[in-house]
N, C-alpha and C positions, 0 to 999 in steps of 0.2 A: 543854579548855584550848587555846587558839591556837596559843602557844607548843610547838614540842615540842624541840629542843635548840637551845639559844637563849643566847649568852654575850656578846652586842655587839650595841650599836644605833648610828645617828647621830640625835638627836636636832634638828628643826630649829625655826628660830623661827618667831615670828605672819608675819612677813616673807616664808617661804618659805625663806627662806636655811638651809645648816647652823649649827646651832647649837654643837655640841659632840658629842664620841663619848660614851660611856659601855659600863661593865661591866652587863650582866644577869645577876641572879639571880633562881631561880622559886623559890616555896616555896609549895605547895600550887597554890591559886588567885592567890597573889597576888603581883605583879612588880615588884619594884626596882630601879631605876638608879643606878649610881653611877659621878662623876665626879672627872677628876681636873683639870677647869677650874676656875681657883680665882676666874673674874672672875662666876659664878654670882650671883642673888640669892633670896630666897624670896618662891615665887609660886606661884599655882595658876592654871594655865595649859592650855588645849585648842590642839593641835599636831599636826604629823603626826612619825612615828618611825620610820625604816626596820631593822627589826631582822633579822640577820643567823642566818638558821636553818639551819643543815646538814641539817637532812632536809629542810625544804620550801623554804630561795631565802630570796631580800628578800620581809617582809612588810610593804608603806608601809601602815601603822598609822595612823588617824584616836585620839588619845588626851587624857584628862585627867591632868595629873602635877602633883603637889603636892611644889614643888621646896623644900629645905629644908636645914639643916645637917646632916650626915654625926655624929653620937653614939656612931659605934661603932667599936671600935679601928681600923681601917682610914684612921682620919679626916684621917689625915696627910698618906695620898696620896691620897685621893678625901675633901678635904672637904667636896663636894656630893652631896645621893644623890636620890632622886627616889620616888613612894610612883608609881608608872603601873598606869592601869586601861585595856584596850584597849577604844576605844567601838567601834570598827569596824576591819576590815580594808579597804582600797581596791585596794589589786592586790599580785598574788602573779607575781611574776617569778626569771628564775635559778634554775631549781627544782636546776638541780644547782649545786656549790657555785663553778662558776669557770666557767659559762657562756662559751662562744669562741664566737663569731661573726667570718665570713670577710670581709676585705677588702682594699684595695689600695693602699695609704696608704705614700706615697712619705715619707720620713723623712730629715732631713739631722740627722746625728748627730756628738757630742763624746764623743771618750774621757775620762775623768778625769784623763790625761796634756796635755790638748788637742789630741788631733789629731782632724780632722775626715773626715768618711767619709758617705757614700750608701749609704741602703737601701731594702727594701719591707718593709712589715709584711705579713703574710699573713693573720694572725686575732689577735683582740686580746681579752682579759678582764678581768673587776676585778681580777685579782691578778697578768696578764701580758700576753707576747707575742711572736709565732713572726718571726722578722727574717733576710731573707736578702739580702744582702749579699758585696761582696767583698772586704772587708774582715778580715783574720782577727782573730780574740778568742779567749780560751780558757776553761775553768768560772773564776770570780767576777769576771772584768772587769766593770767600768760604764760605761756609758754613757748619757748625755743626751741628750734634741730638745724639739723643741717643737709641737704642736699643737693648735687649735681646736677640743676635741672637741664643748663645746658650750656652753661659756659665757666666751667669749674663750680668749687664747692660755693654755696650761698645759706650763707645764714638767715633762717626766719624768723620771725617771733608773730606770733598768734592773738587774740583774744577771744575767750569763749562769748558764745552770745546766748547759745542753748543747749541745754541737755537733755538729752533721754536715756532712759532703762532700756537696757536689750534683752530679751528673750534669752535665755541659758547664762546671765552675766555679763557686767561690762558695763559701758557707756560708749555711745553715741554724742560727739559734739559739734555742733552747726560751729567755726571758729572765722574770725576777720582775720584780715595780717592788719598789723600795724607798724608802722614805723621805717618802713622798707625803702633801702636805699635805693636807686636810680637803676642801679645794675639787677639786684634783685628780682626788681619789678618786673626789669626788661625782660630777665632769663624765665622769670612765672610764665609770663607771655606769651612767649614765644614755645617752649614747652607746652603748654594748653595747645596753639594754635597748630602745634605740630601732631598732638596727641589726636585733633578733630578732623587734622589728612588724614592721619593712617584710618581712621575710624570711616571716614566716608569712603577709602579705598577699598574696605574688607564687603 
């Protein structure tokens, strides 16, 4: 089985684009999708799927999905579900689950109150990012920026989780994203993943 703990994919289109997230379920040999996109139609369809494995990382998935109405009580909120058979794996990246890679990415930032403030990011993940700054914040403030990671500009927004004192001034903030659209997510991603080539190329 490919799969070994495995509850979330992003499924994308013929286009390359994301398509839609989805829940996974395994049973046995065989994998189902189910969504809570309700703009779906029924299609059988060969695609790629980056499914989201805690023990091994993103799997970008080459797949056949036989996309369909949802018949099972669930159908309310995921009235799309999907029958997927993985034809192939294409790369296995992230093998841990929040993969950080370091770098230097100057940040002009919005409080949720509007005030504005300068920072550096230090290492960045799909799920965060380490921000130092002199700025103070405390655990659950937010804050927003914007940048390029790789496929135009992309808005983020933050939440601290922790802070620390830095030696000569400042702060240090361990931060989550929240609330990240589809696109965002993907451009994090992929960015990270690309950031952790050039890293094992050097």
């Amino acid at each position: 089985m490919t799969l070994k703990d495995c509850d979330g994919c992003l499924v994308y289109g013929t286009d390359n684009r994301p398509l839609s997230r989805a829940r996974v379920e395994i049973s046995g040999e065989e994998v189902h999708l189910y969504f809570n996109n309700s703009k779906l139609r029924s299609i059988r369809v060969k695609t790629v799927v980056d499914f989201y494995d805690r023990q091994q990382g993103v799997l970008r998935s080459f797949c056949e999905l036989v996309i369909k109405r949802n018949s099972l009580p669930s159908r309310q909120n995921e009235p799309w579900m999907a029958d997927c058979e993985i034809l192939n794996v294409q790369e296995i990246f992230q093998r841990q689950k929040d993969l950080r890679v370091k770098v230097n990415i100057s940040a002009e930032c919005m409080t949720d109150k509007g005030w504005f403030f300068s920072g550096t990011i230090q290492n960045i993940s799909a799920g965060g990012l380490f921000l130092v700054t002199k700025h103070a914040m405390k655990p659950n403030d937010r804050f927003s920026f914007q940048h390029n990671f790789s496929s135009g500009p992309q808005k983020i927004t933050a939440k601290v989780l922790r802070v620390s004192a830095l030696m000569g001034g400042g702060f240090g903030y361990g931060c989550q994203f929240v609330n990240m659209s589809l696109d965002s997510e993907t451009a994090v991603r992929k960015f990270v993943y690309t950031k952790q080539k050039e890293k094992l190329r050097k």
